[in-house]
ZANUTOR-820797 format. One record per atom (N, C-alpha, C): residue number from 1; residue in three letters; chain; x, y, z. Coordinates in nm, 4 decimals. Layout:
ZANUTOR-820797
<rec><k>NUM</k><r>Ala</r><c>A</c><u>X</u><v>Y</v><w>Z</w></rec>
...
//
This chain:
ZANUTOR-820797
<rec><k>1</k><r>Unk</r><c>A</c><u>-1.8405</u><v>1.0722</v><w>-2.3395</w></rec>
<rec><k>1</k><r>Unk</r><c>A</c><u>-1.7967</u><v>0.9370</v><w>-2.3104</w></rec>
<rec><k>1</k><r>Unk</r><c>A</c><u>-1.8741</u><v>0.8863</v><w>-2.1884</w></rec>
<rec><k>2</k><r>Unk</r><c>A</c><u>-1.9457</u><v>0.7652</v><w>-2.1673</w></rec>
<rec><k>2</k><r>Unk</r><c>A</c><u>-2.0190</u><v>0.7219</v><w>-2.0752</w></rec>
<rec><k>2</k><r>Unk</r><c>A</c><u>-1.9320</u><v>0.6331</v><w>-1.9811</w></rec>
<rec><k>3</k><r>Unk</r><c>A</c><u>-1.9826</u><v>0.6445</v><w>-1.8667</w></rec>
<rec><k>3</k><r>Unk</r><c>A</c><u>-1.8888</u><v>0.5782</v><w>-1.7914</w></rec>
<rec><k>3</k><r>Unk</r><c>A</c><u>-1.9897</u><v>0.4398</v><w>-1.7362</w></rec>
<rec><k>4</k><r>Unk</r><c>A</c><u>-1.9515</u><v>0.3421</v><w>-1.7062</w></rec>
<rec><k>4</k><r>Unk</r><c>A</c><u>-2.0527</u><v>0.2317</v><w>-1.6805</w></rec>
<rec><k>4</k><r>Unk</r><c>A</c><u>-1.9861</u><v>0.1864</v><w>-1.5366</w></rec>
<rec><k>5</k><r>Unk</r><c>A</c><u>-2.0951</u><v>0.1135</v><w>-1.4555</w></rec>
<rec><k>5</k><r>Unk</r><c>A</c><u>-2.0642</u><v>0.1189</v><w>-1.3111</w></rec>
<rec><k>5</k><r>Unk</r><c>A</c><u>-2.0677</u><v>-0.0232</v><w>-1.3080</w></rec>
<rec><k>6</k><r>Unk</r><c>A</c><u>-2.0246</u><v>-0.0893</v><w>-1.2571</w></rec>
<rec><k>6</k><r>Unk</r><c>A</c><u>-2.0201</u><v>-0.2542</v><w>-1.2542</w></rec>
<rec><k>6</k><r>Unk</r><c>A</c><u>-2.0969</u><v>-0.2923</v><w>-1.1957</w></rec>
<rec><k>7</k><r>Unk</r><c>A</c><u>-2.1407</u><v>-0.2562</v><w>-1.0870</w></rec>
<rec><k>7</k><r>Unk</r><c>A</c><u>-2.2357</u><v>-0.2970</v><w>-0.9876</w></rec>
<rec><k>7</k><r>Unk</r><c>A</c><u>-2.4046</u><v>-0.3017</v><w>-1.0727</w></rec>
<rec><k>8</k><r>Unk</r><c>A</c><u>-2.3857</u><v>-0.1656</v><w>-1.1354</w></rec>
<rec><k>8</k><r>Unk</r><c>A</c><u>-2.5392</u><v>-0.1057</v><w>-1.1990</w></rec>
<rec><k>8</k><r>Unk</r><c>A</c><u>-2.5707</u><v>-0.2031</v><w>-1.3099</w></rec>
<rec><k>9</k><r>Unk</r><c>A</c><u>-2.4369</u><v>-0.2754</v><w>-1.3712</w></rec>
<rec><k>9</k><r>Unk</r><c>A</c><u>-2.4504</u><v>-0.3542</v><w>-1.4894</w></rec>
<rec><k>9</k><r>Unk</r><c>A</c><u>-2.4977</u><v>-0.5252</v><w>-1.4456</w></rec>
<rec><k>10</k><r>Unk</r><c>A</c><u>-2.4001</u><v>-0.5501</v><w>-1.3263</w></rec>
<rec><k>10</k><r>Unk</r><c>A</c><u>-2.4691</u><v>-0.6293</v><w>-1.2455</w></rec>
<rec><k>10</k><r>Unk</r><c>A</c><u>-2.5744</u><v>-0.7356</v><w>-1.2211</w></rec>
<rec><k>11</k><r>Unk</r><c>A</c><u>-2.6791</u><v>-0.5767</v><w>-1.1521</w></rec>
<rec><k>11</k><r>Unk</r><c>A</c><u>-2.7540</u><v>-0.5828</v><w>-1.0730</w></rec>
<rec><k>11</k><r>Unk</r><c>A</c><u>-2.8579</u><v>-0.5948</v><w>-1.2104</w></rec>
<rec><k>12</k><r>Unk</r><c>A</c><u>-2.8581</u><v>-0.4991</v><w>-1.2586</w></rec>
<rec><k>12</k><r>Unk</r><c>A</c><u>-2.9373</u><v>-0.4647</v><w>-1.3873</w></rec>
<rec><k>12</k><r>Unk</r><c>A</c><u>-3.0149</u><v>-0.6497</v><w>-1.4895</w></rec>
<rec><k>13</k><r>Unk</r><c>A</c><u>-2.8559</u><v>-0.6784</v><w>-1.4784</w></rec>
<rec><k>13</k><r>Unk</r><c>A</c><u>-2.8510</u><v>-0.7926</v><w>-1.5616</w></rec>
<rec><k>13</k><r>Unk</r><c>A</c><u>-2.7826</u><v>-0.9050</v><w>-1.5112</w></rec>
<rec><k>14</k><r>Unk</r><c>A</c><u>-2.8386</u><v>-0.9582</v><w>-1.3921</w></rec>
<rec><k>14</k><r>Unk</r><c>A</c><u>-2.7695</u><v>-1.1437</v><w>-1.3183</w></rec>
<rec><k>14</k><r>Unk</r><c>A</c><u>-2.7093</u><v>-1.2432</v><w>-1.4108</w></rec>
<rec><k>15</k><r>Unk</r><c>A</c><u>-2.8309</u><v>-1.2197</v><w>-1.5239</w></rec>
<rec><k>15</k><r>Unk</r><c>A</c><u>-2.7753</u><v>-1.3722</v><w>-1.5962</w></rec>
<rec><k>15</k><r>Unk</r><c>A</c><u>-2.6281</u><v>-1.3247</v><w>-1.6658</w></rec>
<rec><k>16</k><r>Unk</r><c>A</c><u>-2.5955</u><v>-1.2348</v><w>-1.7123</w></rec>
<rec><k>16</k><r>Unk</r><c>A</c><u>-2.4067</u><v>-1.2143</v><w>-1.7620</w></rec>
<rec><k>16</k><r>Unk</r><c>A</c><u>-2.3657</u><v>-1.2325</v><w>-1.6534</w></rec>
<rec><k>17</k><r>Unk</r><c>A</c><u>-2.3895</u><v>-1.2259</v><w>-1.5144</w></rec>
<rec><k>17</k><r>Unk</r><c>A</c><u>-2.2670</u><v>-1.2555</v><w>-1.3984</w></rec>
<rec><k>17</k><r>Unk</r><c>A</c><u>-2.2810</u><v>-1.4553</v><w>-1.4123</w></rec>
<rec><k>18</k><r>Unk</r><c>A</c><u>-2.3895</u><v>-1.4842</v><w>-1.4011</w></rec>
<rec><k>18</k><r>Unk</r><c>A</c><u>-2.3855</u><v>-1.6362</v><w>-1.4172</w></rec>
<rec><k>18</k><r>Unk</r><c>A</c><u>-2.3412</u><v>-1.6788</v><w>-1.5482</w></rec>
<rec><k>19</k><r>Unk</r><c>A</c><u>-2.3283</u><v>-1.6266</v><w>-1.6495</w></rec>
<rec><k>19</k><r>Unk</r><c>A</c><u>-2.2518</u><v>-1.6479</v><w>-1.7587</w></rec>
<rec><k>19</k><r>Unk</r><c>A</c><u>-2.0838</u><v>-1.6519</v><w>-1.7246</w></rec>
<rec><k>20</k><r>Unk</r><c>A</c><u>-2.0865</u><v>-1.5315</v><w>-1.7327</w></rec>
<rec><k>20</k><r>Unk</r><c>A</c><u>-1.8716</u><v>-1.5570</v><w>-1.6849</w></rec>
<rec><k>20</k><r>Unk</r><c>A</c><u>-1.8474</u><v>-1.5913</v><w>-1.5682</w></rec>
<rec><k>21</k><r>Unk</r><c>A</c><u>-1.9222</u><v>-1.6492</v><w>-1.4633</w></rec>
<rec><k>21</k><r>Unk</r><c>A</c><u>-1.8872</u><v>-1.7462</v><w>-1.3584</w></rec>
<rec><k>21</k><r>Unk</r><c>A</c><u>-1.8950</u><v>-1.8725</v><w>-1.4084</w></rec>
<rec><k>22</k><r>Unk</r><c>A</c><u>-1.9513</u><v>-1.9198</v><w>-1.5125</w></rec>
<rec><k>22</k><r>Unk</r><c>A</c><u>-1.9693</u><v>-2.0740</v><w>-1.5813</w></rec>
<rec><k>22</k><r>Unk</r><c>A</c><u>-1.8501</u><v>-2.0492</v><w>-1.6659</w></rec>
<rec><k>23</k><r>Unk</r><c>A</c><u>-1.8431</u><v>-1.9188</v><w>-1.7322</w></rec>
<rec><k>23</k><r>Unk</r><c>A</c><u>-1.6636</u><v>-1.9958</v><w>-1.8167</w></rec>
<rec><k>23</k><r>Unk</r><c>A</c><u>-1.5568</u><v>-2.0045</v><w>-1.7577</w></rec>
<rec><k>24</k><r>Unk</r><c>A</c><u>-1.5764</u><v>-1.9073</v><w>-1.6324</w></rec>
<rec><k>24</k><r>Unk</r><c>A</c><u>-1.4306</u><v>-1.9029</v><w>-1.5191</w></rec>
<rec><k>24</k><r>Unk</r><c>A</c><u>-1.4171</u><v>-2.0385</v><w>-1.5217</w></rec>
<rec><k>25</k><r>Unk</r><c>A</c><u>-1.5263</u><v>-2.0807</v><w>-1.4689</w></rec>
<rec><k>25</k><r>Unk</r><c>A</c><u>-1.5173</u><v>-2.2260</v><w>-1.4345</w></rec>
<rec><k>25</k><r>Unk</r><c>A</c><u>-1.4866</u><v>-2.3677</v><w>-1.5029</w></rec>
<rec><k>26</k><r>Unk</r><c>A</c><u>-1.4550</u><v>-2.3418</v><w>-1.6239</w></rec>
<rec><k>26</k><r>Unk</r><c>A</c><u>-1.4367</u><v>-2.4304</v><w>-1.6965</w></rec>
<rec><k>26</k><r>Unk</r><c>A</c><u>-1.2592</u><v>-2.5198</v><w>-1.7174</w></rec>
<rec><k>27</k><r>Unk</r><c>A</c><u>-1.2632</u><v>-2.6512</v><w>-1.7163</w></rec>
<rec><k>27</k><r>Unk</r><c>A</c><u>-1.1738</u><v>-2.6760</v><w>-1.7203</w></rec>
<rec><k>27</k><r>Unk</r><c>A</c><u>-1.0149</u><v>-2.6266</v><w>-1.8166</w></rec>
<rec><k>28</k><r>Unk</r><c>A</c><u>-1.1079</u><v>-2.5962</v><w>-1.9288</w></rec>
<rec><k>28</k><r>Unk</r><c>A</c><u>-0.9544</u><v>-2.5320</v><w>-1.9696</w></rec>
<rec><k>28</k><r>Unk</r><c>A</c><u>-0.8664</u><v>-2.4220</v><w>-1.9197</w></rec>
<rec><k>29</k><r>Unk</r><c>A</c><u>-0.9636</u><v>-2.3593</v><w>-1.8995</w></rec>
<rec><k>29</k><r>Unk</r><c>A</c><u>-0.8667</u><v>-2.2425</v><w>-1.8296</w></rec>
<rec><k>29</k><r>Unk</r><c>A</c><u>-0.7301</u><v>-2.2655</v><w>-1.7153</w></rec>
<rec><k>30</k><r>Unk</r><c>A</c><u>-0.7793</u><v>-2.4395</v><w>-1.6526</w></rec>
<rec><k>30</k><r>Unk</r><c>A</c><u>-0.6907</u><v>-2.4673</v><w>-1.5613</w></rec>
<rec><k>30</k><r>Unk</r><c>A</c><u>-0.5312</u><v>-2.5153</v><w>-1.6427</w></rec>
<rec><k>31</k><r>Unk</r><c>A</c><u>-0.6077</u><v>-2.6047</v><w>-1.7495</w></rec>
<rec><k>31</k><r>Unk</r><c>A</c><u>-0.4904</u><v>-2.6028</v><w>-1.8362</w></rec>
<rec><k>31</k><r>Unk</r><c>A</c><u>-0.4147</u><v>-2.5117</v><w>-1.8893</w></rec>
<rec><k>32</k><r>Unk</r><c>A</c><u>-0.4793</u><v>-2.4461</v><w>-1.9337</w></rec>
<rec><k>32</k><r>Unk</r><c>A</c><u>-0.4148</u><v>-2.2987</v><w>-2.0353</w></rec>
<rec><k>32</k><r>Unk</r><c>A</c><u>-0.3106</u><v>-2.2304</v><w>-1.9096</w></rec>
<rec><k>33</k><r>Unk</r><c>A</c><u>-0.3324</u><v>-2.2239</v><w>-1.7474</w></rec>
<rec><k>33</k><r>Unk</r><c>A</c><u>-0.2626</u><v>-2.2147</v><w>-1.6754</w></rec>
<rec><k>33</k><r>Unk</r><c>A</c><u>-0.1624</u><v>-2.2549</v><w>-1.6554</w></rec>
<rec><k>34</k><r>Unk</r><c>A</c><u>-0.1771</u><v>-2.4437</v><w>-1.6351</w></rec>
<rec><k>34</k><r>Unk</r><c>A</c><u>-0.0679</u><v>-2.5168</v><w>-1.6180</w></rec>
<rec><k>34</k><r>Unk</r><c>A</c><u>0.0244</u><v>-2.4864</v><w>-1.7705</w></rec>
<rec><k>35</k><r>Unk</r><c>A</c><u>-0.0101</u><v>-2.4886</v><w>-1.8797</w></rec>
<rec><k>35</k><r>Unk</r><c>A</c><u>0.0585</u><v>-2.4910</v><w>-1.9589</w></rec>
<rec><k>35</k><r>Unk</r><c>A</c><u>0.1423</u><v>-2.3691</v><w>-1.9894</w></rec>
<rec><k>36</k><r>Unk</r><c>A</c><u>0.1176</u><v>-2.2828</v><w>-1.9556</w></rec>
<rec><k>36</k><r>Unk</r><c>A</c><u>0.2001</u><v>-2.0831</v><w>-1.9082</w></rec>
<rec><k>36</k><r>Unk</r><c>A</c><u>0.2955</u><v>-2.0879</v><w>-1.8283</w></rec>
<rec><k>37</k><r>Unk</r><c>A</c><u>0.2680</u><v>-2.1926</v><w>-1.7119</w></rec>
<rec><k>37</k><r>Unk</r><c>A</c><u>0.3475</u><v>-2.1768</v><w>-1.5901</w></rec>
<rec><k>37</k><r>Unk</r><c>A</c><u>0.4469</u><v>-2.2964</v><w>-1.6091</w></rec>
<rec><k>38</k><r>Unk</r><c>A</c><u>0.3973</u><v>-2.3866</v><w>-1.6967</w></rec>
<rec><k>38</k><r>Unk</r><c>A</c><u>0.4798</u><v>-2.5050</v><w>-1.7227</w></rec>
<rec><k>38</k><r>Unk</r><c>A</c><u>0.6429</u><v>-2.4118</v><w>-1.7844</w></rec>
<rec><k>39</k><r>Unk</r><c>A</c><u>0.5864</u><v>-2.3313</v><w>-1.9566</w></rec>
<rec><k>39</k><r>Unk</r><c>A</c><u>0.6310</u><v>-2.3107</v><w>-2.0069</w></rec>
<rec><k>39</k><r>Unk</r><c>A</c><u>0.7415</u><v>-2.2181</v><w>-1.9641</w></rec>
<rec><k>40</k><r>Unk</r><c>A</c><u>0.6820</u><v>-2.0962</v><w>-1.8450</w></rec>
<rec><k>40</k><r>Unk</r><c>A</c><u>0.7486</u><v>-2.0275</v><w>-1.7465</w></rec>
<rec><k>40</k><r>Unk</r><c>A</c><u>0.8432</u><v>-2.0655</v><w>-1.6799</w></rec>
<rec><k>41</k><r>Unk</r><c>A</c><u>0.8090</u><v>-2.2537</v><w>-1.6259</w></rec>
<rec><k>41</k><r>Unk</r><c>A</c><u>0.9023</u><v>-2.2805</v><w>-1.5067</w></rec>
<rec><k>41</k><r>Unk</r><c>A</c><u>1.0625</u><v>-2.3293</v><w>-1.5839</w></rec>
<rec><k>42</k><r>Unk</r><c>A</c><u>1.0455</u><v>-2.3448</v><w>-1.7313</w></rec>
<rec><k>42</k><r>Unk</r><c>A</c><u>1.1468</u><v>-2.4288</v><w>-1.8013</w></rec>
<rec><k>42</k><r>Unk</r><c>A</c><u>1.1983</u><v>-2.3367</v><w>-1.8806</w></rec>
<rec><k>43</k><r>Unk</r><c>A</c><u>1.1653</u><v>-2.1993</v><w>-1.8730</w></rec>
<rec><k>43</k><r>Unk</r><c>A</c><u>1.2435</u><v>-2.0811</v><w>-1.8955</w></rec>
<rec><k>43</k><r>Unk</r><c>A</c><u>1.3664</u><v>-2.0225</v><w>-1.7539</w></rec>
<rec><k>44</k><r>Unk</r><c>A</c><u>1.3069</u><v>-2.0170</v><w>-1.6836</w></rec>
<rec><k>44</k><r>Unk</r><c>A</c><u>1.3607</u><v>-2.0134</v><w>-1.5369</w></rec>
<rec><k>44</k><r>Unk</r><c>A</c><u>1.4609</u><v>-2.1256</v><w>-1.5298</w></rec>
<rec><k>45</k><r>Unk</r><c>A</c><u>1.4121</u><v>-2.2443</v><w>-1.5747</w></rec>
<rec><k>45</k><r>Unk</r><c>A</c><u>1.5216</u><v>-2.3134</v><w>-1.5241</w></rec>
<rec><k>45</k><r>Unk</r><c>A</c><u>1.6644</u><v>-2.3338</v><w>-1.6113</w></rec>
<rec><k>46</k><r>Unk</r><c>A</c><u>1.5980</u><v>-2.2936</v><w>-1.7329</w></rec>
<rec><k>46</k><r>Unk</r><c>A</c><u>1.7011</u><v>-2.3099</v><w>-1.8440</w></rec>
<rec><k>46</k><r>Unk</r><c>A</c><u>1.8729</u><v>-2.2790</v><w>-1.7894</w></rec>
<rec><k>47</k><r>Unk</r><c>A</c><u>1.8933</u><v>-2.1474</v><w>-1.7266</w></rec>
<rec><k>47</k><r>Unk</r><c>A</c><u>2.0234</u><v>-2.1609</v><w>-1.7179</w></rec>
<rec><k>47</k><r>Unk</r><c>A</c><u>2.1080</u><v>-2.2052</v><w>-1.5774</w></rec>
<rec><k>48</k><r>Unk</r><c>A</c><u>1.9702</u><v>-2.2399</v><w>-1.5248</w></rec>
<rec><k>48</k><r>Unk</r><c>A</c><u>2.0455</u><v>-2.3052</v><w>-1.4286</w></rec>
<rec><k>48</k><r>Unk</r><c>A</c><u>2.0641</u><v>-2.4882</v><w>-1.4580</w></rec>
<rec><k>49</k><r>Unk</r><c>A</c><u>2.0081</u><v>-2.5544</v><w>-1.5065</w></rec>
<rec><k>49</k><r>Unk</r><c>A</c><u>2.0087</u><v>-2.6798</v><w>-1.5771</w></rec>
<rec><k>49</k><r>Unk</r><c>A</c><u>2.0846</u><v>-2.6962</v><w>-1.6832</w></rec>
<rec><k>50</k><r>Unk</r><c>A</c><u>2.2064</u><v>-2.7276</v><w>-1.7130</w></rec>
<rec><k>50</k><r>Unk</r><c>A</c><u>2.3168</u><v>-2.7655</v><w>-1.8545</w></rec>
<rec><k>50</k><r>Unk</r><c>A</c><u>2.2338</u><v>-2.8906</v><w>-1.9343</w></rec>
<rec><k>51</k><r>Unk</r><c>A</c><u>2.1594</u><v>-2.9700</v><w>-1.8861</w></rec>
<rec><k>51</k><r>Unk</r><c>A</c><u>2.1266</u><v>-3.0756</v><w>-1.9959</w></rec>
<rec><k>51</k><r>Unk</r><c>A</c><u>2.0165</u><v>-2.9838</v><w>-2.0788</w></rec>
<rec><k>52</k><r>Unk</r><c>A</c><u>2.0044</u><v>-3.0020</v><w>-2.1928</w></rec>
<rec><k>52</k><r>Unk</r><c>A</c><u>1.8153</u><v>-2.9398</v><w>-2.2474</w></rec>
<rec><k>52</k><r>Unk</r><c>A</c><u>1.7508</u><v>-3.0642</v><w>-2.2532</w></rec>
<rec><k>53</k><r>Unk</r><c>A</c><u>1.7440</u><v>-3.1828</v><w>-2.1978</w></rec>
<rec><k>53</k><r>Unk</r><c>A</c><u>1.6734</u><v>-3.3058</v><w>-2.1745</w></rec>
<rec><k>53</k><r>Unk</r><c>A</c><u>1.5793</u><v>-3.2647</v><w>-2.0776</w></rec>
<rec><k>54</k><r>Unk</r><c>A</c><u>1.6347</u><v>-3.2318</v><w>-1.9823</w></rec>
<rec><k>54</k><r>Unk</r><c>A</c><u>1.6139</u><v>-3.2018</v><w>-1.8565</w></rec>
<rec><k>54</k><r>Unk</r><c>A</c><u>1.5562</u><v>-3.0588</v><w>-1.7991</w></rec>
<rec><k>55</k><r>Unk</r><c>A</c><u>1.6334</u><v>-2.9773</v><w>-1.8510</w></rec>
<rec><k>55</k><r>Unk</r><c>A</c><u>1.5152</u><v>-2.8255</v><w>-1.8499</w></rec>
<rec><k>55</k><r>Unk</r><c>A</c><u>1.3862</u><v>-2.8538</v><w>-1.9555</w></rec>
<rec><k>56</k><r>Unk</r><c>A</c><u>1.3552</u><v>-2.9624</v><w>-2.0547</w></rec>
<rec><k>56</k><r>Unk</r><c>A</c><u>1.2776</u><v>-2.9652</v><w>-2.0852</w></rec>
<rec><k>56</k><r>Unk</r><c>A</c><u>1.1478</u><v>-3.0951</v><w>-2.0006</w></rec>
<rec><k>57</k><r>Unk</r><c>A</c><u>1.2565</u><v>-3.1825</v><w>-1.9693</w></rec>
<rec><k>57</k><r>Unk</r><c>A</c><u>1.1265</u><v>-3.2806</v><w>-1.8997</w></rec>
<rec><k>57</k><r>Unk</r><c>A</c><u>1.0890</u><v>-3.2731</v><w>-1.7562</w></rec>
<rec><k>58</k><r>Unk</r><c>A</c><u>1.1609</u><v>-3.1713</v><w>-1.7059</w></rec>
<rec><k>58</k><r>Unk</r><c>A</c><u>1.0867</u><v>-3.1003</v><w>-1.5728</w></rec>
<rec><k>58</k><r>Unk</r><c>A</c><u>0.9647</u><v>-3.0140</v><w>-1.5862</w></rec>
<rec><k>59</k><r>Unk</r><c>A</c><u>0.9496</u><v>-2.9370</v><w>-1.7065</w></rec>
<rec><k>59</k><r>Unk</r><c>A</c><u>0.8195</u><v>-2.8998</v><w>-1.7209</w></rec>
<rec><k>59</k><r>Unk</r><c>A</c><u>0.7079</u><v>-2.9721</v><w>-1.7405</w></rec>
<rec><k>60</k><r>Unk</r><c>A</c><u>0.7606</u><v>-3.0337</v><w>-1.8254</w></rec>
<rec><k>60</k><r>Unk</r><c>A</c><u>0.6489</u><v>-3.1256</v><w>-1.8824</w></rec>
<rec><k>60</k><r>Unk</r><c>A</c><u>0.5847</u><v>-3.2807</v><w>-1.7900</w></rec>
<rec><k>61</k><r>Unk</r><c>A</c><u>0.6923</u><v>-3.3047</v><w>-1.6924</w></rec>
<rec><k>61</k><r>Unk</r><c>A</c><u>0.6522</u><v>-3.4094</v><w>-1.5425</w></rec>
<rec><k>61</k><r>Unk</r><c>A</c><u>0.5619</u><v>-3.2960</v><w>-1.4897</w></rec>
<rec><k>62</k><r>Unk</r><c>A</c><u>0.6192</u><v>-3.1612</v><w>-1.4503</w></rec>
<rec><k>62</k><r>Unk</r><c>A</c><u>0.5039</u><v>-3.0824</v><w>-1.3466</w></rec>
<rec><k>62</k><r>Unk</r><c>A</c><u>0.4243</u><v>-3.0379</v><w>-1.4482</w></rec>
<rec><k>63</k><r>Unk</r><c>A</c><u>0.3527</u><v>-3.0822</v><w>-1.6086</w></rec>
<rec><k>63</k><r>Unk</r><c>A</c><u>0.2547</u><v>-3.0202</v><w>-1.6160</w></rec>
<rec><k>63</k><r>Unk</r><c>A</c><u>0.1291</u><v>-3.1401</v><w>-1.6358</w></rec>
<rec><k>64</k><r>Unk</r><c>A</c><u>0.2341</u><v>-3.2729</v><w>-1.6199</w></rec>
<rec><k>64</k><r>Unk</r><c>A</c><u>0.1501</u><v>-3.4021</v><w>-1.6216</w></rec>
<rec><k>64</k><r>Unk</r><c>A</c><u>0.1203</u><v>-3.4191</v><w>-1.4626</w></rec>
<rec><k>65</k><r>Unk</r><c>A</c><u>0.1763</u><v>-3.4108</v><w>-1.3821</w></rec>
<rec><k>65</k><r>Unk</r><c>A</c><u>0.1404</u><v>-3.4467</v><w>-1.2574</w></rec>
<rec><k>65</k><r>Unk</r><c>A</c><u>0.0269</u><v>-3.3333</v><w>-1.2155</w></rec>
<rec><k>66</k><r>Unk</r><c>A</c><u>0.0496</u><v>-3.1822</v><w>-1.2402</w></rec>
<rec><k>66</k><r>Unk</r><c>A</c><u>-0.0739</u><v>-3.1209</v><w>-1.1926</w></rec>
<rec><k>66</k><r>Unk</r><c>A</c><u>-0.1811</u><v>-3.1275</v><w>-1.2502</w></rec>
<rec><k>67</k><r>Unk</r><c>A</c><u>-0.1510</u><v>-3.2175</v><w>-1.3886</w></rec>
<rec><k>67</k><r>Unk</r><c>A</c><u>-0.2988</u><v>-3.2056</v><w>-1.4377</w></rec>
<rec><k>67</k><r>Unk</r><c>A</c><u>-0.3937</u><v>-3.3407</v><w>-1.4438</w></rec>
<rec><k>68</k><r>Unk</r><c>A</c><u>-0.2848</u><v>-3.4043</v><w>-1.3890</w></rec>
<rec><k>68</k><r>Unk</r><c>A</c><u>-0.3366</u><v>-3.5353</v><w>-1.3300</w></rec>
<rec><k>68</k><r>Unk</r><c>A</c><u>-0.4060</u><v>-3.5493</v><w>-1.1660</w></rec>
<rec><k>69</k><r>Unk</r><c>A</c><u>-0.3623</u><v>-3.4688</v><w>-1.1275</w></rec>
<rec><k>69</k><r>Unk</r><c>A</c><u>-0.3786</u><v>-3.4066</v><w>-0.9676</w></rec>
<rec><k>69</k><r>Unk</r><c>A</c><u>-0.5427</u><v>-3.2928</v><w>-0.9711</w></rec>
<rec><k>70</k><r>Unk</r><c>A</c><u>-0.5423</u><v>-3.2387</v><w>-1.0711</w></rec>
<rec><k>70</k><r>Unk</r><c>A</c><u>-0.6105</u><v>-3.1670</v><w>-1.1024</w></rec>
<rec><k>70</k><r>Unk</r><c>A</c><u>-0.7569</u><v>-3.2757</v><w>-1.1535</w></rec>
<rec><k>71</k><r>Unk</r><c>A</c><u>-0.7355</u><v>-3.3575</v><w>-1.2423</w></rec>
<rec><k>71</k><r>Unk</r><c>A</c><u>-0.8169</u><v>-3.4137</v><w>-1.2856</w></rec>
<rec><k>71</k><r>Unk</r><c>A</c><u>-0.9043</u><v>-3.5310</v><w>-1.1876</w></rec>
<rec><k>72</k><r>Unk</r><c>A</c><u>-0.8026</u><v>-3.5968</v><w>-1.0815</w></rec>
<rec><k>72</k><r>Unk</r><c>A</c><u>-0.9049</u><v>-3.6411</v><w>-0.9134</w></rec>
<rec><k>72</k><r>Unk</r><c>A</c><u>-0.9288</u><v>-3.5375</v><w>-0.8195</w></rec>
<rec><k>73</k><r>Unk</r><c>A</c><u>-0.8944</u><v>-3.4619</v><w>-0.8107</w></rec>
<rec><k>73</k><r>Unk</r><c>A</c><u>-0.9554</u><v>-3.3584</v><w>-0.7727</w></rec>
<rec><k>73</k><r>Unk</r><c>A</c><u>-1.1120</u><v>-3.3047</v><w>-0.8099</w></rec>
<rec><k>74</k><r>Unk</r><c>A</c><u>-1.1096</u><v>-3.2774</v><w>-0.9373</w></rec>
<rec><k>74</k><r>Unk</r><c>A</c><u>-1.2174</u><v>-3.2414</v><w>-0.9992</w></rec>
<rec><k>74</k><r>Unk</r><c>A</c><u>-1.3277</u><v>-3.3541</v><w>-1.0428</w></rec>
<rec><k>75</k><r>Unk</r><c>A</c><u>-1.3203</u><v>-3.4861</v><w>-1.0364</w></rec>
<rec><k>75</k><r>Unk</r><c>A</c><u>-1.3751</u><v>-3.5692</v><w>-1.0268</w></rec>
<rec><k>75</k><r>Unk</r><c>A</c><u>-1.4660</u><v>-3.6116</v><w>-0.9084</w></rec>
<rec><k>76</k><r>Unk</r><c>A</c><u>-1.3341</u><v>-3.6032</v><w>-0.7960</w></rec>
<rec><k>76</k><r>Unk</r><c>A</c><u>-1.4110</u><v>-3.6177</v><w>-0.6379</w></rec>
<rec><k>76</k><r>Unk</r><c>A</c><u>-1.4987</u><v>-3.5264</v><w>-0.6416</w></rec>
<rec><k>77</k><r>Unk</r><c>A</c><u>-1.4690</u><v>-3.3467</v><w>-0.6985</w></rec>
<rec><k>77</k><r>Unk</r><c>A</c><u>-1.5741</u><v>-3.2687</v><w>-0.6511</w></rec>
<rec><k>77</k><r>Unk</r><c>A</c><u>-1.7196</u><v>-3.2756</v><w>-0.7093</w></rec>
<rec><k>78</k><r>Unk</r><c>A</c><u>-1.7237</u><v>-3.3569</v><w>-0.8394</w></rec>
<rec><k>78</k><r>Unk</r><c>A</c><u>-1.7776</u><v>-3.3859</v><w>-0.9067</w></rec>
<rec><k>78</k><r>Unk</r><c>A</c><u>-1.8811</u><v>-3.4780</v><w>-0.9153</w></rec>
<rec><k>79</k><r>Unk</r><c>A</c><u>-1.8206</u><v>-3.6000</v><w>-0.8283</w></rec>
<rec><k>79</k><r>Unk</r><c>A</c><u>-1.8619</u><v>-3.6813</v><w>-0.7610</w></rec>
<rec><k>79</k><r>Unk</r><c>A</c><u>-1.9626</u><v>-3.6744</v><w>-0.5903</w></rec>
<rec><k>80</k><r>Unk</r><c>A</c><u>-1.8982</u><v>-3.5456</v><w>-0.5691</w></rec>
<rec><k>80</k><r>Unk</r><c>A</c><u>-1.9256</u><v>-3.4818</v><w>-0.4212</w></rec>
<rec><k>80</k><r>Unk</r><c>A</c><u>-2.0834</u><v>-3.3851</v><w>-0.4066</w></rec>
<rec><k>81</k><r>Unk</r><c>A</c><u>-2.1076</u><v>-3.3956</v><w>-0.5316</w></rec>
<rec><k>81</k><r>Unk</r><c>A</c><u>-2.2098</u><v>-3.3048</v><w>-0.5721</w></rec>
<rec><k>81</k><r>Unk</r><c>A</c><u>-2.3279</u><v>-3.3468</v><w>-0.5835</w></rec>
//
């Protein structure tokens, strides 16, 4: 069984590190976040909240506001460049 060294794979080969630093970077991933943690926060809140109106449109305000927050954000930096 071969064992592979990260560094050796690396160094060896730059352009795969500039490869999965360009998909890190990509906007969905921020979504696919907000939308986990959305889904997370309205599990959590479920039994403490009696309406299901309301354990449901608290997620979904914090997954419009961060991704609206998210989206001037990423514009300015965008813009900044």
């Amino acid at each position: 069984m071969r064992t592979y060294s990260k560094k050796s794979i690396l160094q060896s080969k730059p352009e795969i590190t500039e490869e999965v630093i360009e998909i890190m970077n990509l906007e969905i991933f921020v979504y696919l976040d907000l939308i986990f943690f959305s889904i997370f926060l309205g599990f959590i809140l479920m039994p403490l909240v009696h309406s299901v109106s309301l354990s449901v449109m608290i997620p979904v305000l914090f997954f419009l506001l961060f991704s609206g927050m998210f989206r001037i954000f990423f514009r300015q930096k965008s813009r900044n460049m």
